[in-house]
Structures are given as structure tokens and as C-alpha cells.
PyMOL Python script that loads the backbone (N, CA, C, O; Angstrom):
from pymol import cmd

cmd.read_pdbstr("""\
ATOM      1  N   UNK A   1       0.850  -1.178   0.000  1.00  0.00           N
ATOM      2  CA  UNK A   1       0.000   0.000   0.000  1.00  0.00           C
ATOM      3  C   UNK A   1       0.893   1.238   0.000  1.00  0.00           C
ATOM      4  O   UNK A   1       1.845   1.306   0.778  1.00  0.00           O
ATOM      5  N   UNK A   2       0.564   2.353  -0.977  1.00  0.00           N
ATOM      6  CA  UNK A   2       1.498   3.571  -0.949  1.00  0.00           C
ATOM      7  C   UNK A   2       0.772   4.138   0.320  1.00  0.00           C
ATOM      8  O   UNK A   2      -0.200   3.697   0.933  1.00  0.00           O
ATOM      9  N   UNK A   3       1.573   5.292   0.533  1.00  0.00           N
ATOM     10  CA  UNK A   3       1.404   6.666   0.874  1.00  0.00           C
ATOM     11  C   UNK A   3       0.735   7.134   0.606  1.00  0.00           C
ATOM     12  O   UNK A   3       0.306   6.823  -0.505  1.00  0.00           O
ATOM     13  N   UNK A   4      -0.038   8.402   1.415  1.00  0.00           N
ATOM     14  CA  UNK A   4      -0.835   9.599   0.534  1.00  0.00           C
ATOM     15  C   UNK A   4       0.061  11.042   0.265  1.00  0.00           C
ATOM     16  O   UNK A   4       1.229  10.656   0.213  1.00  0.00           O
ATOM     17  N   UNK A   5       0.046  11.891   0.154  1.00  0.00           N
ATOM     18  CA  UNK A   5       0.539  12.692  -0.355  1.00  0.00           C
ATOM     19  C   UNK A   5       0.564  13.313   0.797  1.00  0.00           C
ATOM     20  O   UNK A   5       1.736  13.690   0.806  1.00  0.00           O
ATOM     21  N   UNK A   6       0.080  13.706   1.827  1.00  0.00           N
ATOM     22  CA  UNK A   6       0.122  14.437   3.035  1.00  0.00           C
ATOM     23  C   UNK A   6       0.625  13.088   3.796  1.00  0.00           C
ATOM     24  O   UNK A   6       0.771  13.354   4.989  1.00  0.00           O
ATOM     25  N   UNK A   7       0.885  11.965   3.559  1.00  0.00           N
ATOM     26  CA  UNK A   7       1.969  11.310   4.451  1.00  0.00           C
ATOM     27  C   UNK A   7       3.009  11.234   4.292  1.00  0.00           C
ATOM     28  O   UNK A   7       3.681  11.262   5.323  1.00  0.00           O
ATOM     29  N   UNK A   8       3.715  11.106   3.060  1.00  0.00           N
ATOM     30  CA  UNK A   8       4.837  11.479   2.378  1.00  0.00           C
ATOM     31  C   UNK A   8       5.170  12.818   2.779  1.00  0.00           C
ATOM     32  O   UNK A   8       6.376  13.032   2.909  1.00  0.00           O
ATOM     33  N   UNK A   9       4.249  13.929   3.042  1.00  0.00           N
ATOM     34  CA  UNK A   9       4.755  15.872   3.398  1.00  0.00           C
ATOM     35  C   UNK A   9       4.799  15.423   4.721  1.00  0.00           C
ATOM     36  O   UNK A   9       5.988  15.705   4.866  1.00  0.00           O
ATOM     37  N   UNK A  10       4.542  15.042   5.608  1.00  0.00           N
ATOM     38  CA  UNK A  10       4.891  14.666   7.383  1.00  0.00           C
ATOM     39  C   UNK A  10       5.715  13.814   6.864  1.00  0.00           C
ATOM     40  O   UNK A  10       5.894  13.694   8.076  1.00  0.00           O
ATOM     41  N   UNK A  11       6.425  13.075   6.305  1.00  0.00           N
ATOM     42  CA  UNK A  11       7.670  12.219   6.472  1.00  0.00           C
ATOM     43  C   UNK A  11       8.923  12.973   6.231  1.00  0.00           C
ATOM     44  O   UNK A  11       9.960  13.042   6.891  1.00  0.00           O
ATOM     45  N   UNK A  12       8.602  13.454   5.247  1.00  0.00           N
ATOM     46  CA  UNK A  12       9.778  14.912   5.141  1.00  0.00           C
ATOM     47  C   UNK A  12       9.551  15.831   5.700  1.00  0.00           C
ATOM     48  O   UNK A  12      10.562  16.530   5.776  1.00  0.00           O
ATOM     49  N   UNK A  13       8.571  16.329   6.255  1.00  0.00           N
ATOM     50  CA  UNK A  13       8.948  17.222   7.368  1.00  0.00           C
ATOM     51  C   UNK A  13       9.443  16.530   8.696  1.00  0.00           C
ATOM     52  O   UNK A  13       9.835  17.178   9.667  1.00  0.00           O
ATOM     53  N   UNK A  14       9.403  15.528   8.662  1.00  0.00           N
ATOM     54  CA  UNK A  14      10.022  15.100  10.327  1.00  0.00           C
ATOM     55  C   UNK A  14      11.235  14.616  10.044  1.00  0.00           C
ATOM     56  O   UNK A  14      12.151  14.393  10.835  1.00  0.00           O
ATOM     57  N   UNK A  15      11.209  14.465   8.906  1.00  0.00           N
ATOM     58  CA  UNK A  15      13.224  14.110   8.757  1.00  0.00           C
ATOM     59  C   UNK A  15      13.932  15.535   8.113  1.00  0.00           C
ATOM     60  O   UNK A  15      14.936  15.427   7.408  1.00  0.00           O
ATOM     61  N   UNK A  16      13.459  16.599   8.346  1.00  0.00           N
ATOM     62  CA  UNK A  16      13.717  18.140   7.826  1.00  0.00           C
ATOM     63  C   UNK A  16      14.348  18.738   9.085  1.00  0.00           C
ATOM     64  O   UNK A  16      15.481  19.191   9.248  1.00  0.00           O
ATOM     65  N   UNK A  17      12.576  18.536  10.544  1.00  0.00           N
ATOM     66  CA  UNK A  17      13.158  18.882  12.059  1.00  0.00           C
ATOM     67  C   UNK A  17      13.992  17.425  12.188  1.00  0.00           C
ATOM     68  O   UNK A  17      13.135  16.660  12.631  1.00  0.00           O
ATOM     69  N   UNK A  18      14.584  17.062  12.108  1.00  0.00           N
ATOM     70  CA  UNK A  18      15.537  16.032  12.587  1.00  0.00           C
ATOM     71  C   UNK A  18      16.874  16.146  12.254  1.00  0.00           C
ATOM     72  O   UNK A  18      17.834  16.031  13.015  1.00  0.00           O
ATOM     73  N   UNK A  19      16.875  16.480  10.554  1.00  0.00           N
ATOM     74  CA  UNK A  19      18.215  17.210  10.211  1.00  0.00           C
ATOM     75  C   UNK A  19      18.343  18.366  11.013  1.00  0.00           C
ATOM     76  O   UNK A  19      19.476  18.523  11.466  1.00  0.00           O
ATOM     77  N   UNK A  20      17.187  19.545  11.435  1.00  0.00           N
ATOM     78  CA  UNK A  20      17.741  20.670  11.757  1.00  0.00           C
ATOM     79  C   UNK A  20      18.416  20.133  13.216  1.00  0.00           C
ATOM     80  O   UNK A  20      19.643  20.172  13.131  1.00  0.00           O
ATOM     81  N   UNK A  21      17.990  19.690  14.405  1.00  0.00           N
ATOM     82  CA  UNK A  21      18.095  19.432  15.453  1.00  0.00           C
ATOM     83  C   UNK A  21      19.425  19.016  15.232  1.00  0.00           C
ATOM     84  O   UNK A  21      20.172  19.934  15.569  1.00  0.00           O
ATOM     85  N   UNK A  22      20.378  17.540  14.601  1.00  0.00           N
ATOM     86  CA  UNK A  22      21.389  17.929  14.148  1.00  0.00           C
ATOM     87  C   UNK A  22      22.578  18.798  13.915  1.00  0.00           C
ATOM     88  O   UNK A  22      23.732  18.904  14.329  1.00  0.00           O
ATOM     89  N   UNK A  23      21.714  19.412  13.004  1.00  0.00           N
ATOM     90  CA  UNK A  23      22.545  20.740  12.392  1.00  0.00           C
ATOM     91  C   UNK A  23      22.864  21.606  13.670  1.00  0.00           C
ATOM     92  O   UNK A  23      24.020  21.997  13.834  1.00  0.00           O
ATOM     93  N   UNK A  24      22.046  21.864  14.426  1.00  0.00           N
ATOM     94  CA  UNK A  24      21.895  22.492  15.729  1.00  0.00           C
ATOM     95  C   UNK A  24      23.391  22.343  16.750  1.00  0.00           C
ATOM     96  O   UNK A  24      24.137  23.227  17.172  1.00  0.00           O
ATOM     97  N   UNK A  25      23.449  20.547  16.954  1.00  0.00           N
ATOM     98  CA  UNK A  25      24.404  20.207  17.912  1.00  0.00           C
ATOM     99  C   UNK A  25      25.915  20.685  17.002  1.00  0.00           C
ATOM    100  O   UNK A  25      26.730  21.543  17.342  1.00  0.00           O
ATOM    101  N   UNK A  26      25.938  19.858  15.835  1.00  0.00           N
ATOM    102  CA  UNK A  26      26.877  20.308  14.429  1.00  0.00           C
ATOM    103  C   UNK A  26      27.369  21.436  14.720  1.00  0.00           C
ATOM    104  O   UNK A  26      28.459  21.512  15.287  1.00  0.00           O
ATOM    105  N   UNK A  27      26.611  22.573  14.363  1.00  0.00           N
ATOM    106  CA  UNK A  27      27.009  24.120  14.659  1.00  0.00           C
ATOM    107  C   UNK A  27      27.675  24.105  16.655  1.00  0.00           C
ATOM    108  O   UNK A  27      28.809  24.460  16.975  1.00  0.00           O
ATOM    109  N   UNK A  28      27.172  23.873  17.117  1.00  0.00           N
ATOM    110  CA  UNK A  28      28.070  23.570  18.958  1.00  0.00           C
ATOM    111  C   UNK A  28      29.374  22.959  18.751  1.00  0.00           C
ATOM    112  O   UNK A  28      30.419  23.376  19.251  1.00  0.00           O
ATOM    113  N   UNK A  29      29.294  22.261  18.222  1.00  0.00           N
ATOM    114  CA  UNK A  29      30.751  21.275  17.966  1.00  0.00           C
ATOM    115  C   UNK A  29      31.502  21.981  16.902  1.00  0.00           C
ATOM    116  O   UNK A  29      32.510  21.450  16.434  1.00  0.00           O
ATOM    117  N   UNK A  30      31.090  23.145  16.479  1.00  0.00           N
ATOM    118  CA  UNK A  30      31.900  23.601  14.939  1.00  0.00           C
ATOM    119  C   UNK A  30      32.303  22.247  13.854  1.00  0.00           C
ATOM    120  O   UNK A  30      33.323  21.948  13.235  1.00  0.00           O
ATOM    121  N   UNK A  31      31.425  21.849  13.943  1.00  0.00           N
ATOM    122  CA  UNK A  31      31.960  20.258  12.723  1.00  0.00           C
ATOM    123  C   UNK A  31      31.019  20.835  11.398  1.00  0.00           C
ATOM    124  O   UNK A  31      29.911  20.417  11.063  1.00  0.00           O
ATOM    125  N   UNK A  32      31.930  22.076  10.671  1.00  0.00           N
ATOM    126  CA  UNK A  32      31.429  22.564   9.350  1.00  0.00           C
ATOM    127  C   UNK A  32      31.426  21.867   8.078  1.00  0.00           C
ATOM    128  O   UNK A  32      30.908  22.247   7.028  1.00  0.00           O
ATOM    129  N   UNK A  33      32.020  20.883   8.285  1.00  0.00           N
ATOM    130  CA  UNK A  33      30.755  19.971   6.488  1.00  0.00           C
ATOM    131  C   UNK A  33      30.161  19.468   6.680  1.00  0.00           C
ATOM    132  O   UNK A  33      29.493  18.905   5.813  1.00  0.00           O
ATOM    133  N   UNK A  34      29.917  19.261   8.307  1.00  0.00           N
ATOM    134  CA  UNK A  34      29.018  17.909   8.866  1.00  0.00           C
ATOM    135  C   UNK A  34      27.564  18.992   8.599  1.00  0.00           C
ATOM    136  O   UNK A  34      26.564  18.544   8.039  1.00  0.00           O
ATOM    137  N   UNK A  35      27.648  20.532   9.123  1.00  0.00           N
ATOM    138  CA  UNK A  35      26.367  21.217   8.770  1.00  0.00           C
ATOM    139  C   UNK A  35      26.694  21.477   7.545  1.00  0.00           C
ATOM    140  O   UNK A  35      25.546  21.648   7.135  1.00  0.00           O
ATOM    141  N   UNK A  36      27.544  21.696   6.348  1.00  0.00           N
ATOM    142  CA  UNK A  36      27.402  21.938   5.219  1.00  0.00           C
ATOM    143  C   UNK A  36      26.635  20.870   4.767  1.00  0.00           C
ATOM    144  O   UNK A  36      25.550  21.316   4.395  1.00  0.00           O
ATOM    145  N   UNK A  37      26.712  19.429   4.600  1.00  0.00           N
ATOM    146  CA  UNK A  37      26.297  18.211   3.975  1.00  0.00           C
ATOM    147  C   UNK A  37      24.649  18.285   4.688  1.00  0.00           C
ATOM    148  O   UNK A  37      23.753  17.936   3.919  1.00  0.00           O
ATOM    149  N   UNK A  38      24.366  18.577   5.638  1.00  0.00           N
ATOM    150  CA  UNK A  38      23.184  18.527   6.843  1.00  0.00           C
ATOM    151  C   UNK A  38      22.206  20.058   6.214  1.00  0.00           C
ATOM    152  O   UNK A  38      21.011  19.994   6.505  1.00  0.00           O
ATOM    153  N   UNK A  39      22.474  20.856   5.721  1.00  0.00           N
ATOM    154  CA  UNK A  39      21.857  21.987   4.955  1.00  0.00           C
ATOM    155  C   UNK A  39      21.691  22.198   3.298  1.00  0.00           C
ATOM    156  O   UNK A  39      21.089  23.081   2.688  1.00  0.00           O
ATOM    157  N   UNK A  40      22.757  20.593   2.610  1.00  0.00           N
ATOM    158  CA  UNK A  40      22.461  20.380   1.623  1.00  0.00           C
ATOM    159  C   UNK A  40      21.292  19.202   1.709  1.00  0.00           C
ATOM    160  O   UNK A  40      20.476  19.298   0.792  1.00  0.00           O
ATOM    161  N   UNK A  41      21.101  18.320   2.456  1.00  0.00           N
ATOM    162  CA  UNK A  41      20.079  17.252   2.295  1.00  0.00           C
ATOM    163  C   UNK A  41      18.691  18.132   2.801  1.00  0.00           C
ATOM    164  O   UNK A  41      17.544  17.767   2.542  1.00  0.00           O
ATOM    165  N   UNK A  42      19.072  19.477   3.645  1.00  0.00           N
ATOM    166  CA  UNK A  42      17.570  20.161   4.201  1.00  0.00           C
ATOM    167  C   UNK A  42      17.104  21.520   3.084  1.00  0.00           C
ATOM    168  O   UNK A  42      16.184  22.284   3.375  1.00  0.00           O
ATOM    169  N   UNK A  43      17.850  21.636   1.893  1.00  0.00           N
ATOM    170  CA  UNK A  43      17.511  22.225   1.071  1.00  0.00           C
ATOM    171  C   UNK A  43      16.804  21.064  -0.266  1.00  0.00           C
ATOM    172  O   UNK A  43      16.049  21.507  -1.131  1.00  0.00           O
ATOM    173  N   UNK A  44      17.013  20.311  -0.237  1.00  0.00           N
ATOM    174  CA  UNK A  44      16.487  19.263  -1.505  1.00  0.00           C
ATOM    175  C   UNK A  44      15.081  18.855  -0.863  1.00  0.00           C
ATOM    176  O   UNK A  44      14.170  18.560  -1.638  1.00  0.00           O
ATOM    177  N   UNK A  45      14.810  18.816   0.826  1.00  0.00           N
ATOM    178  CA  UNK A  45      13.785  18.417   1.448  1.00  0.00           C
ATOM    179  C   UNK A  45      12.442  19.378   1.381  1.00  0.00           C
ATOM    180  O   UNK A  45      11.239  19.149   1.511  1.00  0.00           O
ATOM    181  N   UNK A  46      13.350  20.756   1.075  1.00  0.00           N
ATOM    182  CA  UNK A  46      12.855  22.213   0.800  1.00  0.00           C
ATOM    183  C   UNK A  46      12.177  22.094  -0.383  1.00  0.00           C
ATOM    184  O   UNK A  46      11.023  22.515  -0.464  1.00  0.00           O
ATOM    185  N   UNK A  47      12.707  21.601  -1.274  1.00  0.00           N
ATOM    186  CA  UNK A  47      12.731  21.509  -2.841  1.00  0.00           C
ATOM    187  C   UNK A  47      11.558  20.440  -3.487  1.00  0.00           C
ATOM    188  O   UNK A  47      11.175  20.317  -4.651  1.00  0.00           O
ATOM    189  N   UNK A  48      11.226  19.855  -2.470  1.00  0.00           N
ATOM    190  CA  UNK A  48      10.555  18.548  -2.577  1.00  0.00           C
ATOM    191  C   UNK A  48       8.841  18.574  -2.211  1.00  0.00           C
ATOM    192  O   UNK A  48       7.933  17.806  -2.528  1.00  0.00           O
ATOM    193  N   UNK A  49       8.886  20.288  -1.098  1.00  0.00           N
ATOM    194  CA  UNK A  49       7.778  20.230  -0.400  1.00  0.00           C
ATOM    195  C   UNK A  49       7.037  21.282  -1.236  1.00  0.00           C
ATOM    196  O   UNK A  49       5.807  21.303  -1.290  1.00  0.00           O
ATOM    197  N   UNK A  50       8.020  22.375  -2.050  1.00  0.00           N
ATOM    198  CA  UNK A  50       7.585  23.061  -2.819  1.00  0.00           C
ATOM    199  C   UNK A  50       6.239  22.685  -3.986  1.00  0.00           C
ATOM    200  O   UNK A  50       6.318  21.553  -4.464  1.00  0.00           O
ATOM    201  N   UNK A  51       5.231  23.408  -4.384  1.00  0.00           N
ATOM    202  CA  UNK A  51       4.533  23.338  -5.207  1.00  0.00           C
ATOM    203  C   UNK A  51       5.172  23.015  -6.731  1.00  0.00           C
ATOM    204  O   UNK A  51       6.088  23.746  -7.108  1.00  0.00           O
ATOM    205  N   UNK A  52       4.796  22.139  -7.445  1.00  0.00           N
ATOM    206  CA  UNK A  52       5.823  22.333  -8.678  1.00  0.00           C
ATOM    207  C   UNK A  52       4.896  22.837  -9.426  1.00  0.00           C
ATOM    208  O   UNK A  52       3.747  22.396  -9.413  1.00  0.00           O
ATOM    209  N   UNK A  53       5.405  24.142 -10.409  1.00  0.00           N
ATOM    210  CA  UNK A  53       4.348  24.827 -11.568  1.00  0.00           C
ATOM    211  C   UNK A  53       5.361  24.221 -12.906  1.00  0.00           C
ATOM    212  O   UNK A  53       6.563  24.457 -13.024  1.00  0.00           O
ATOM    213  N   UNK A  54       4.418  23.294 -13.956  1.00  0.00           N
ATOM    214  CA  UNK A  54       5.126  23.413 -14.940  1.00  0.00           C
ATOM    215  C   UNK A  54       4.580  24.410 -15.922  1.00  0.00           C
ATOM    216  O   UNK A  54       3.741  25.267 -15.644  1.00  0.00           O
ATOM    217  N   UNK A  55       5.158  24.207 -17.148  1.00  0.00           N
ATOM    218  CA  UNK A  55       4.766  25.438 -18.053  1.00  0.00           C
ATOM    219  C   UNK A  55       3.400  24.389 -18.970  1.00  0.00           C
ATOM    220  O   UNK A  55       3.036  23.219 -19.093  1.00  0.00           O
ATOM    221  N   UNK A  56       3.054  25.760 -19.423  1.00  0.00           N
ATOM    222  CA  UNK A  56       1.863  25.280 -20.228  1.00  0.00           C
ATOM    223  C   UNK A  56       2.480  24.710 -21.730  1.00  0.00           C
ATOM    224  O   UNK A  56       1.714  24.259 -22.581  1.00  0.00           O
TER     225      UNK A  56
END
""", "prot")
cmd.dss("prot")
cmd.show_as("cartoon", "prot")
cmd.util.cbc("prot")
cmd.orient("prot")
């Protein structure tokens, strides 16, 4: 059985707050690719939740 479309948007949003929380400790520890790599997987998550408009 799939997903619905608003279960799939709560699955990426809870692995979005999970990267940030992360990113959070990351930035305490100064471990900078660990938040560089951690703000590239939370921008594609960004990218994903977005509306897509194609062209006519």
C-alpha cells in the first residue's frame, strides 16, 4: 500500500526537524561539512515540499 501525499509531506517534514536538530548540535561542535552536507540534504527536502508549476 502507498502513501498519501500528506503522508509522504509529514515524512519529510520530520526528517527536515531532525536534520535541523542535528545541524543544531553540528554548529556547537563547529563540525562545518558535517552542517554543510546537513543543509544540503535540508535544502532538496525544501525543494521537494515546494509546489511544482510546470509550463503550459
Amino acid at each position: 500500500m502507498s502513501e498519501t501525499d500528506r503522508q509522504y509531506e509529514g515524512r519529510l517534514i520530520d526528517e527536515y526537524m531532525t536534520l535541523k536538530d542535528i545541524r543544531d548540535i553540528a554548529n556547537k561542535e563547529n563540525a562545518v561539512e558535517t552542517v554543510k552536507m546537513i543543509e544540503k540534504k535540508m535544502q532538496i527536502i525544501k525543494l521537494k515540499l515546494q509546489p511544482t508549476e510546470l509550463p503550459d
